[in-house]
C-alpha positions as CSV (number, residue, x, y, z in Angstrom):
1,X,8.5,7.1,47.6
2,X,5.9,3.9,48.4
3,X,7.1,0.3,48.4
4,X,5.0,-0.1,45.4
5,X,6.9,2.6,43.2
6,X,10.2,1.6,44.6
7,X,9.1,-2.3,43.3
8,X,8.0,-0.2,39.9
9,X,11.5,1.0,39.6
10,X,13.1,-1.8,40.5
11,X,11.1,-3.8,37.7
12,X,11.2,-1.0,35.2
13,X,15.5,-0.9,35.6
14,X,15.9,-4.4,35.5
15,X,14.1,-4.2,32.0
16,X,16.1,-1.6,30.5
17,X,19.3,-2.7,31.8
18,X,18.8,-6.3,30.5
19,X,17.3,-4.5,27.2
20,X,20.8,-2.1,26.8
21,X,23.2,-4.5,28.2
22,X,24.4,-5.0,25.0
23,X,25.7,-1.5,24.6
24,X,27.0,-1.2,27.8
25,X,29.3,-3.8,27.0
26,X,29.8,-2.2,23.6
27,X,30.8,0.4,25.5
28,X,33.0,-0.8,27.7
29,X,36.1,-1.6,24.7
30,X,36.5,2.6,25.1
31,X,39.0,1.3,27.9
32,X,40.7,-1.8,25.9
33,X,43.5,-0.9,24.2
34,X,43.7,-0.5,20.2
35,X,45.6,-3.6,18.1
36,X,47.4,-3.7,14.4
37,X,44.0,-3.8,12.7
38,X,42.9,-0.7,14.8
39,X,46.0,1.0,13.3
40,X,45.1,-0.7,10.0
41,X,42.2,1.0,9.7
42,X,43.1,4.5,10.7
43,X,45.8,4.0,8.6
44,X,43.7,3.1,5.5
45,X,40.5,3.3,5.5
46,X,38.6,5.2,8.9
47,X,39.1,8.7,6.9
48,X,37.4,7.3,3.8
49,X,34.9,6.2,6.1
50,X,34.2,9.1,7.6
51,X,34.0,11.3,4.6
52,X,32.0,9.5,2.8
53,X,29.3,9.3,5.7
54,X,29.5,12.8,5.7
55,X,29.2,13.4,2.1
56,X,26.3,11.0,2.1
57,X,24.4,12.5,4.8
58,X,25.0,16.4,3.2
59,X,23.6,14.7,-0.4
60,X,20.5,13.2,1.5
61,X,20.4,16.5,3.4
62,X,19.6,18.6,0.1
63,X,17.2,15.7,-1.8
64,X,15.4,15.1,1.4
65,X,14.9,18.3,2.2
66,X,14.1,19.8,-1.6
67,X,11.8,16.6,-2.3
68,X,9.8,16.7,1.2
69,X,9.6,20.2,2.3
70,X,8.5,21.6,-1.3
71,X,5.6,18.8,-1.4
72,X,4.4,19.3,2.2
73,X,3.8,23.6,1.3
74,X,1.9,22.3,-1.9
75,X,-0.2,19.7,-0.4
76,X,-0.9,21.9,2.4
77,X,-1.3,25.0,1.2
78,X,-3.1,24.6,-2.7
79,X,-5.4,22.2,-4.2
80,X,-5.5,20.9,-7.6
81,X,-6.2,18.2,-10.0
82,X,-4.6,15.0,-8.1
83,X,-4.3,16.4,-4.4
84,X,-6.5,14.2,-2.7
85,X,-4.7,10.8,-3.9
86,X,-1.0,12.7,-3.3
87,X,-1.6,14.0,0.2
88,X,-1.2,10.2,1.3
89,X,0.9,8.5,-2.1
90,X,3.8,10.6,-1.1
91,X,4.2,8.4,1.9
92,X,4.7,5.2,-0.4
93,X,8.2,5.7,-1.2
94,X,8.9,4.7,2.8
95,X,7.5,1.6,2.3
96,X,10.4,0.4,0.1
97,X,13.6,-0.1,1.8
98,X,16.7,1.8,0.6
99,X,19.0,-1.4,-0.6
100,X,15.8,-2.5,-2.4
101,X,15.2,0.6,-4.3
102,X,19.0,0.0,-5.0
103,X,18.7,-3.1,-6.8
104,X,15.7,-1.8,-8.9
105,X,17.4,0.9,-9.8
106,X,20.8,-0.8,-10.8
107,X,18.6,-2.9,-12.9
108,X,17.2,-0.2,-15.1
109,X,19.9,1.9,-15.4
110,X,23.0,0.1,-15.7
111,X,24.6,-1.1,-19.0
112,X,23.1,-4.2,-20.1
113,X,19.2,-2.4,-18.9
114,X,16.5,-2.0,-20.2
115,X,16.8,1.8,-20.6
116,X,20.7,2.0,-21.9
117,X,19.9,-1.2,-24.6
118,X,17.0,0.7,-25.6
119,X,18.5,3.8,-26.0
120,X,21.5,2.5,-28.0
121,X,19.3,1.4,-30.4
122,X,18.3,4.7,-31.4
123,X,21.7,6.8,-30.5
124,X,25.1,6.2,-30.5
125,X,26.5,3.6,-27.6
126,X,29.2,7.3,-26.9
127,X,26.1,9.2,-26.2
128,X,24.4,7.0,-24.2
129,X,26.7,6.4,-22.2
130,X,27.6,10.0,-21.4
131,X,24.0,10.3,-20.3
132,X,23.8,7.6,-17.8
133,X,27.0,8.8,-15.0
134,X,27.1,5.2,-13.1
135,X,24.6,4.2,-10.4
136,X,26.8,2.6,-8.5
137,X,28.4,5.8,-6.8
138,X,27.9,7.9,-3.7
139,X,26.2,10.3,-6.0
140,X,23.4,6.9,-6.7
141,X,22.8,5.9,-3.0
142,X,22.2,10.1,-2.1
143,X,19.6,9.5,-5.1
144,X,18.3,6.5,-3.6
145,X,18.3,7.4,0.1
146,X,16.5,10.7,-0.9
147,X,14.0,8.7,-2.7
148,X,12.7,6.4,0.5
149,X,13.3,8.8,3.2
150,X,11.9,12.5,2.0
151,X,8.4,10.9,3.4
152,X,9.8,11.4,7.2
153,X,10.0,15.2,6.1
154,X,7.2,15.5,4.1
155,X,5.0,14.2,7.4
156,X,6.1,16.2,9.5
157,X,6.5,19.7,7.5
158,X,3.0,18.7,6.5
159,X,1.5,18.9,9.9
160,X,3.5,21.6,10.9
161,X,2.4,24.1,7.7
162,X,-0.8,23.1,8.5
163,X,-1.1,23.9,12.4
164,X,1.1,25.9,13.5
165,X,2.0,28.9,10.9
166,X,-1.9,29.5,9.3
167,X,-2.1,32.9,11.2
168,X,1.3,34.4,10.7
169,X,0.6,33.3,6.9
170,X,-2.7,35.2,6.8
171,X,-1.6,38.2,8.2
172,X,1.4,38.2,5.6
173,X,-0.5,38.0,2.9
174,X,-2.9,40.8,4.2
175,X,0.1,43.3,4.7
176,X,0.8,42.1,1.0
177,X,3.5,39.5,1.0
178,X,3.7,37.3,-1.8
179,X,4.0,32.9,-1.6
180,X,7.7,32.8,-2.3
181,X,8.3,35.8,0.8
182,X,5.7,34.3,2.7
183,X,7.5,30.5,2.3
184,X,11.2,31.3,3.4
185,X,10.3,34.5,6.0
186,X,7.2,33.1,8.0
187,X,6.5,29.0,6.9
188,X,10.4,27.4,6.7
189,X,11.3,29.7,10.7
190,X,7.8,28.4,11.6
191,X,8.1,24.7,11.1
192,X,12.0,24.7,11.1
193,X,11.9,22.2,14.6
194,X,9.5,20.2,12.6
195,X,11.7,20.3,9.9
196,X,15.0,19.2,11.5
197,X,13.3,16.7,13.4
198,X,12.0,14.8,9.9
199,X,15.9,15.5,8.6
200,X,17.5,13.5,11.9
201,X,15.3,10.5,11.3
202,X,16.3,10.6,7.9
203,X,19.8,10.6,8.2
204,X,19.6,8.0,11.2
205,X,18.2,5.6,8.6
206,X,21.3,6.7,6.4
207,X,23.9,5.9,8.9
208,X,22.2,2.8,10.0
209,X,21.6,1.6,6.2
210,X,24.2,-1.2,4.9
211,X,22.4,-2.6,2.2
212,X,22.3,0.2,-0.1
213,X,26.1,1.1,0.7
214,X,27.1,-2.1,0.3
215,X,25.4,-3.0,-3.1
216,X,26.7,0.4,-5.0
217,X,30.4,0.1,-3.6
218,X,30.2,2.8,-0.9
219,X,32.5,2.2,1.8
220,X,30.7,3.8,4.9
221,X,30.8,2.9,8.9
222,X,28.1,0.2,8.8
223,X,29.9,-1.7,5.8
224,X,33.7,-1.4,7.5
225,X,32.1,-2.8,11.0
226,X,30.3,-6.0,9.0
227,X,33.8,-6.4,6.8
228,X,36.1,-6.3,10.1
229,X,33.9,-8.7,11.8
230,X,33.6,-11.2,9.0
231,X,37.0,-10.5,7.6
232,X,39.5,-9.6,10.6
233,X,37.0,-11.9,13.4
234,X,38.5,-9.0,15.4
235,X,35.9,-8.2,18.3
236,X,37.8,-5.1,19.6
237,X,38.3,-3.6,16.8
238,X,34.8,-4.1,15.4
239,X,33.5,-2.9,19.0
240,X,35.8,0.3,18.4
241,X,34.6,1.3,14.9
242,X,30.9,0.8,16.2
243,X,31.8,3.2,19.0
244,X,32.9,5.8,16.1
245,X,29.3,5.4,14.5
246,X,27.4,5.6,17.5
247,X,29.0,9.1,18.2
248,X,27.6,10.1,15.0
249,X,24.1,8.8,16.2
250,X,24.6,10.5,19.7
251,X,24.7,13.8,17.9
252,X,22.1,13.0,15.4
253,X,19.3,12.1,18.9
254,X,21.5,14.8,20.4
255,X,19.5,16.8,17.8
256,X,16.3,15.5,17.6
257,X,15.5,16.3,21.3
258,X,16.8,20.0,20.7
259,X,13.6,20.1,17.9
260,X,11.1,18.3,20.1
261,X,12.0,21.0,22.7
262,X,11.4,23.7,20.0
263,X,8.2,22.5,18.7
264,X,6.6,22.6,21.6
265,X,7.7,26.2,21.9
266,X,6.6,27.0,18.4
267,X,3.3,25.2,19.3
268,X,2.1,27.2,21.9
269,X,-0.4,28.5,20.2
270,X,-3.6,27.2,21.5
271,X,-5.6,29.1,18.9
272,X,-7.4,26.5,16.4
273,X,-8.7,27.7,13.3
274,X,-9.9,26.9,9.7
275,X,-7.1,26.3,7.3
276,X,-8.3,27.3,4.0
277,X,-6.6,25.8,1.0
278,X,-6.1,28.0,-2.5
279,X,-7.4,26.4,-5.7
280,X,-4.9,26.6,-8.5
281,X,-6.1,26.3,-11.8
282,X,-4.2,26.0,-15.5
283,X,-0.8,25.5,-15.9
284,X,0.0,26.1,-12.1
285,X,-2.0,23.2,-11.4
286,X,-0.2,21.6,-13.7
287,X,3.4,22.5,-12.2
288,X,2.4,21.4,-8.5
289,X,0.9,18.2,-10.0
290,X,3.7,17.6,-11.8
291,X,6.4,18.2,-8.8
292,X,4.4,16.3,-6.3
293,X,4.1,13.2,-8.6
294,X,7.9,13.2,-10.1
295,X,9.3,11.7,-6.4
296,X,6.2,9.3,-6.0
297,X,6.8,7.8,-9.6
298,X,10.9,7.8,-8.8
299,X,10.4,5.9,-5.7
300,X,7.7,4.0,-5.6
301,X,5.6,3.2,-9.0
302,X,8.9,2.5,-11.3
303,X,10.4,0.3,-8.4
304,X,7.7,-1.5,-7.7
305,X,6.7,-2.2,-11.6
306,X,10.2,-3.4,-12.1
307,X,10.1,-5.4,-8.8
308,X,6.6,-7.0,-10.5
309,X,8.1,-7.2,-13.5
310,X,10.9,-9.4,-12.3
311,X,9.0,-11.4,-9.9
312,X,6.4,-12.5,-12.4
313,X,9.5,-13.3,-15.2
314,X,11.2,-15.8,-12.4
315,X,8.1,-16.7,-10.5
316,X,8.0,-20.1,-12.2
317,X,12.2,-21.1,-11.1
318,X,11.5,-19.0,-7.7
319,X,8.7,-20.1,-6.2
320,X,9.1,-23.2,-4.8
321,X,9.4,-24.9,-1.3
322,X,12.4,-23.5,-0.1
323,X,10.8,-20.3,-1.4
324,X,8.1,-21.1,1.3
325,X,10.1,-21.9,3.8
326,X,11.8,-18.2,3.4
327,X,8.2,-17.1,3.9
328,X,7.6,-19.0,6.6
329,X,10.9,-18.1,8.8
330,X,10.7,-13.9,8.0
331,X,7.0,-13.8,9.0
332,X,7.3,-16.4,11.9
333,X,10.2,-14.7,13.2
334,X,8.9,-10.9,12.7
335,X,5.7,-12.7,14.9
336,X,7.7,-13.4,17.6
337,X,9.5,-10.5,17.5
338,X,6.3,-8.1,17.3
339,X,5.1,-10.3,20.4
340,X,7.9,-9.8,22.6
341,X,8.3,-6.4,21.6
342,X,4.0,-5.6,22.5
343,X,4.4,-7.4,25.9
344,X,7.8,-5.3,27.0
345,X,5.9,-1.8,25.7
346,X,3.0,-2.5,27.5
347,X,4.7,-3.7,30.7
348,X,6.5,-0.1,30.3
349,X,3.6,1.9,29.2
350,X,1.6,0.9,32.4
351,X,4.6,1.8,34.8
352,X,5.1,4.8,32.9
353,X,1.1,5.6,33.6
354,X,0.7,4.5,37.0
355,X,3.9,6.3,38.3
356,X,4.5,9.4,37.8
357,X,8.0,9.3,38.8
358,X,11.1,10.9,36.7
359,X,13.4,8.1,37.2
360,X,10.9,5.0,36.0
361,X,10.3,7.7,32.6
362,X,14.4,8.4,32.1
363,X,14.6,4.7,32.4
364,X,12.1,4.1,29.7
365,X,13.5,6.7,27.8
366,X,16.9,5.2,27.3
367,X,15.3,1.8,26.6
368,X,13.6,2.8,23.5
369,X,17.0,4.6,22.4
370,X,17.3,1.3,20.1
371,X,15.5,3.1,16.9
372,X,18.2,5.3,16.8
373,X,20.9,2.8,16.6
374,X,22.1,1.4,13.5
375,X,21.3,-2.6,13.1
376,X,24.3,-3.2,12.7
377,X,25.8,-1.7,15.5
378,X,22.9,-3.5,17.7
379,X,23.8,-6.9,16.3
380,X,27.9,-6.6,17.2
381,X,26.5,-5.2,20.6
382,X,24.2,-8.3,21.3
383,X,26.6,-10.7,19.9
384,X,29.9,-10.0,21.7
385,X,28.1,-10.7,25.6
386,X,25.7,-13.6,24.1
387,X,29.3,-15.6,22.7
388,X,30.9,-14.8,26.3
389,X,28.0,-16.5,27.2
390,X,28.2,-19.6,25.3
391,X,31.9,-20.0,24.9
392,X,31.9,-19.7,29.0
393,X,28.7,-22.4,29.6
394,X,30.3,-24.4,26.7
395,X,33.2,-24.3,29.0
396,X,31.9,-25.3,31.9
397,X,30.1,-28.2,30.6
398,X,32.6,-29.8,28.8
399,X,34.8,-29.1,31.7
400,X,32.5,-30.9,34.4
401,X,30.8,-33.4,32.3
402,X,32.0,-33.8,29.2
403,X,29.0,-32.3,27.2
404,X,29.1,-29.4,24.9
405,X,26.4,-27.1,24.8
406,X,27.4,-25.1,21.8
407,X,25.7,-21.8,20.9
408,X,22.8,-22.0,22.9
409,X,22.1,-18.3,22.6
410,X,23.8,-16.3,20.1
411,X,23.7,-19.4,17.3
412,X,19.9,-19.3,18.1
413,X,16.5,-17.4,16.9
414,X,17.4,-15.9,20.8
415,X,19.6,-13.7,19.9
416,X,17.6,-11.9,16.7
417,X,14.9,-11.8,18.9
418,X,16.9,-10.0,21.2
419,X,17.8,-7.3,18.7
420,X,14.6,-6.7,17.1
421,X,13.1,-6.3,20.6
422,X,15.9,-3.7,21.6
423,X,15.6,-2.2,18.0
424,X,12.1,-1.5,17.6
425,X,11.1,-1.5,20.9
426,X,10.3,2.3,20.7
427,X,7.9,2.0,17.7
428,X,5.6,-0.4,19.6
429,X,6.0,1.9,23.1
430,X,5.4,5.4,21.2
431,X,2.1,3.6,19.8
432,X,0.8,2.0,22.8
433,X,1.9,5.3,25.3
434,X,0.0,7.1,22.5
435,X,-3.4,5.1,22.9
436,X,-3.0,5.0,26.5
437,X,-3.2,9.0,26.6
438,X,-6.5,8.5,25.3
439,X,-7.9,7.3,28.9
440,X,-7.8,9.9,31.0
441,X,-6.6,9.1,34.9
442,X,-9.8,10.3,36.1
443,X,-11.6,7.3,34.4
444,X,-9.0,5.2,36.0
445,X,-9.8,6.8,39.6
446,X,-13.5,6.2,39.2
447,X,-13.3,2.8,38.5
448,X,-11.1,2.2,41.7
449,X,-13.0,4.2,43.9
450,X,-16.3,1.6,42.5
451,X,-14.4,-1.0,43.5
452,X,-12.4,-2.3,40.5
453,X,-9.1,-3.7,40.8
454,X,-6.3,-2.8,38.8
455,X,-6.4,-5.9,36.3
456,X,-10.5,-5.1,36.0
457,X,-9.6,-1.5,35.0
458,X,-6.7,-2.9,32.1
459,X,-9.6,-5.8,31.0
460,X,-12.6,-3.8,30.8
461,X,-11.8,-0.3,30.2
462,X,-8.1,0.2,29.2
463,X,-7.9,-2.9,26.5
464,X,-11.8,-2.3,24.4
465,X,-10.1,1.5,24.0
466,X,-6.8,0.5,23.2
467,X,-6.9,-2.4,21.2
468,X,-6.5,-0.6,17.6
469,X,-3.0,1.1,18.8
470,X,-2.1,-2.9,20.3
471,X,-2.8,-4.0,16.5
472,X,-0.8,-0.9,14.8
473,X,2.0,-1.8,17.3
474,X,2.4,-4.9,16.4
475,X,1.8,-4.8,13.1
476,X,4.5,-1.7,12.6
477,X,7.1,-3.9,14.6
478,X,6.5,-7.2,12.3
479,X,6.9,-4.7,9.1
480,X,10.4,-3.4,10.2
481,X,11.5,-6.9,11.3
482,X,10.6,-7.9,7.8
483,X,12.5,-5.0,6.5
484,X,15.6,-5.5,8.6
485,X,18.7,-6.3,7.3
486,X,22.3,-6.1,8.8
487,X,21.0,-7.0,11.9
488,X,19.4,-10.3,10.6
489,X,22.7,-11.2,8.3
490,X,24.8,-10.9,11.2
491,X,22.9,-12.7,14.0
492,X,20.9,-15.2,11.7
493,X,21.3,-18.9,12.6
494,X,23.6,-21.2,10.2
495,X,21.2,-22.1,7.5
496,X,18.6,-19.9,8.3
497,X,17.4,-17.4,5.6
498,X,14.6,-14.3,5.4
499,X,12.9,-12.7,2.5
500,X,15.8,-9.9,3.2
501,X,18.3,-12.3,3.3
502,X,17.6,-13.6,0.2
503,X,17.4,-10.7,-1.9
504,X,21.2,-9.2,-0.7
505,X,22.2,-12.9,-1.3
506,X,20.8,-12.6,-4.9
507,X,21.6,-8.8,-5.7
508,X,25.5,-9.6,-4.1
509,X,25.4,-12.3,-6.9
510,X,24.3,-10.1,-9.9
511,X,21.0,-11.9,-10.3
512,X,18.7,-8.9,-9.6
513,X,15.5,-10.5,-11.1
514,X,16.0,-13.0,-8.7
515,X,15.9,-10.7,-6.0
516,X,12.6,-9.3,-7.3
517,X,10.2,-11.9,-5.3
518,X,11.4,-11.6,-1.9
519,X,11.6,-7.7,-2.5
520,X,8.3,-7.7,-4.1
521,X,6.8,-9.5,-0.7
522,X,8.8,-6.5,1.4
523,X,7.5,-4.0,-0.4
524,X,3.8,-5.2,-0.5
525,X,4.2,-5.9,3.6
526,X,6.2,-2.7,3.7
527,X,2.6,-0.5,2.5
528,X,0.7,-1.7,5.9
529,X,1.8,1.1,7.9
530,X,1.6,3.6,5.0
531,X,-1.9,2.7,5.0
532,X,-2.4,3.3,8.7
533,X,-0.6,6.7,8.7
534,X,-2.9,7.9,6.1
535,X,-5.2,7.4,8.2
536,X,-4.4,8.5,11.1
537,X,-3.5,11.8,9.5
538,X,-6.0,12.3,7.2
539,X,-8.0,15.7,8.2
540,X,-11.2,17.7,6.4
541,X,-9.8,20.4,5.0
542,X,-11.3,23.9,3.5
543,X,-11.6,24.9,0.1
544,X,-11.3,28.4,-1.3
């Protein structure tokens, strides 16, 4: 190996173990002996935690997988009347966050709604309330979670019905299988690693969610770790119980790699060819209409008309300055963390492309592990070395002379910065590593070989080509910064408040219309990368 790679190696390690120091330290409490709220919680509550984690994840399992894999075979397989606005609405849903859909949702349907009081005007309050089982149950946040997250599924299996299975699913049909035979023997086995990778991202978001959980009375891992650090102010034990989740997660990436490794096998196939779409007509067009639009007008139209609704009813009382000032700290905040995030991607991305060397790329792998991590988890991890940190310099300085320095770091935007950078770190890489595959080496070794120095390849060729995916990057990092929310409760400075923020502080008081404005503003951020995925995976197709 070159001095220059061993320097590459040297950089690209520092990086990632300054990026995923945090969890090492998390870590590290494996080997620090359990206390009496340890025993506490096995005692009381770490079996109800578990179960219902794993009840939540089979629930979002089945609505995930019924909602997204049933709209990818019709979108991809038949056209009809609506198709061509569907193929990309069924993506909006992801544009809502779960614990907002969960505050819409409590609003319409729970006793004093619009829906019940409606109702129980025209049948009797007995009836009614037989009808409406409550929303605020495990059996509500499956509903909701299946709601937002079916999209990851529904991307995927779309591509993957459309790709990789169009010959096996001709020559089916020619030895004369019908569409339900041809689904479940030939499709589903076909795009099963496609499948399964769609379902682990969708139950990451599960484990990782605490808003949702938290605001329908679900006690879950994420909600027991933010209760025993704000209740108890027990680091170990806090540290312990995130080391229970993060198995969970381990499993869950543990998974995700298996189908990567699968699809590639499954997409082998070099063989391109015309994929020809069947026109259905009458009441079949109808039906598939009809299916495909039920889960965009669950979660996404009737949220966001509700969200609308409330926003414009408490506009007048909301909107003020300190409404602006929340506007002002989320989007100043998810700037800098989109900037920091770009600049550590790209730094990455080039050492990645100029050195083709396993242990730079296993580094950089486990650097962008962040996504997978739950926020919460993240935000215990970065806080527990950060206060060592300040309690120790705080220490020191009152000590020697006399000054304290306070929270330097983890009372400070520093430490949220931190996070986010760690947490979404692998959006902004996979986006960047994607546009730098569109410049091929050899462009890079004809430049040199005119005499062009590394920085006049990056300026003149690499940046007018790469540019777009730089934007997207960004602009997908600032959207899930916006989005986030146990990391930001936890690690937020004293007095500091986000649009998120501010919608759990209004839904944990009952006063969901107030919530609607800062929600709205998500949600209306939230459609930015919906837009650009449509794009990006819009394709011509064939009618027949």
């Amino acid at each position: 190996m070159s001095l220059a790679k061993y320097k590459w190696l040297i950089a690209v390690g520092t990086v990632t173990l300054l990026l995923t120091l945090p969890i090492w330290v998390l870590v590290s409490y494996v080997f620090v002996p359990t206390n009496d709220n340890w025993s506490h919680l096995v005692e009381t509550l770490l079996a109800e935690y578990v179960i219902n984690s794993l009840w939540l994840m089979l629930g979002v399992s089945f609505g995930t997988l019924l909602l997204g894999v049933s709209t990818a075979w019709l979108i991809s397989q038949y056209r009809f009347f609506g198709h061509s606005f569907l193929q990309w609405a069924l993506l909006l849903p992801i544009a809502i966050p779960a614990y907002i859909i969960a505050y819409t949702y409590t609003g319409l349907l729970e006793f004093e709604g619009p829906i019940q009081s409606y109702l129980r005007t025209i049948f009797a309050p007995s009836i009614v309330n037989s009808l409406f089982p409550e929303i605020r149950s495990l059996g509500g946040a499956m509903l909701m979670f299946s709601l937002v997250l079916y999209p990851y599924i529904y991307l995927l299996s779309r591509s993957a019905f459309s790709n990789h299975s169009q010959h096996a699913l001709e020559a089916a049909k020619t030895l004369g299988a019908g569409p339900i035979r041809r689904f479940f023997s030939i499709a589903i086995p076909m795009a099963r690693p496609a499948i399964i990778a769609g379902l682990t991202l969708a139950l990451m978001e599960t484990l990782a969610d605490f808003g949702t959980v938290q605001h329908f009375g679900v006690s879950t891992f994420t909600t027991g770790i933010y209760r025993t650090w704000t209740g108890f102010g027990d680091t170990t034990t806090t540290a312990q119980l995130a080391l229970v989740l993060l198995v969970f997660v381990l499993v869950l990436i543990t998974l995700e790699i298996w189908s990567r490794k699968q699809a590639r096998f499954y997409s082998s196939d070099s063989i391109k060819s015309v994929h020809i779409k069947h026109q259905l007509t009458g009441w079949q067009a109808f039906g598939a209409f009809a299916w495909c639009f039920t889960p965009l007008l669950l979660g996404f139209l009737l949220p966001s008309s509700q969200l609308f609704y409330w926003a414009m009813t408490t506009a007048e009382t909301q909107f003020d300055s300190s409404f602006i000032q929340l506007i002002w700290n989320s989007f100043y905040l998810a700037f800098i963390a989109a900037i920091v995030a770009l600049f550590i991607a790209l730094f990455l991305a080039y050492a990645k492309r100029m050195n083709q060397n396993k242990h730079i790329e296993g580094s950089i792998r486990i650097a962008s592990l962040g996504y997978a991590i739950p926020g919460t988890v993240i935000a215990i991890a970065v806080m527990i070395p950060l206060a060592w940190i300040d309690n120790t310099l705080d220490h020191f300085m009152t000590s020697q002379f006399g000054i304290s320095t306070g929270l330097v770091l983890s009372g400070t935007l520093f430490a949220l910065v931190f996070a986010y950078s760690f947490r979404f770190l692998s959006v902004s890489l996979q986006t960047i590593d994607s546009g730098l595959n569109q410049v091929k080496p050899t462009i890079d070794e004809s430049a040199r070989t005119l005499g062009a120095s590394h920085w006049q390849v990056i300026k003149n060729i690499h940046f007018p080509i790469i540019q777009s995916s730089l934007v997207i990057a960004f602009l997908l990092v600032f959207v899930e910064v916006l989005k986030e929310l146990p990391t930001t409760l936890i690690l937020r400075p004293f007095n500091f408040n986000t649009l998120s923020v501010r919608a759990y502080e209004m839904a944990a008081d009952e006063r969901l219309a107030d919530a609607g404005l800062p929600a709205l503003l998500i949600v209306l951020t939230g459609i930015i990368p919906v837009i650009i995925l449509s794009k990006l995976i819009g394709k011509p197709d064939v009618k027949a």
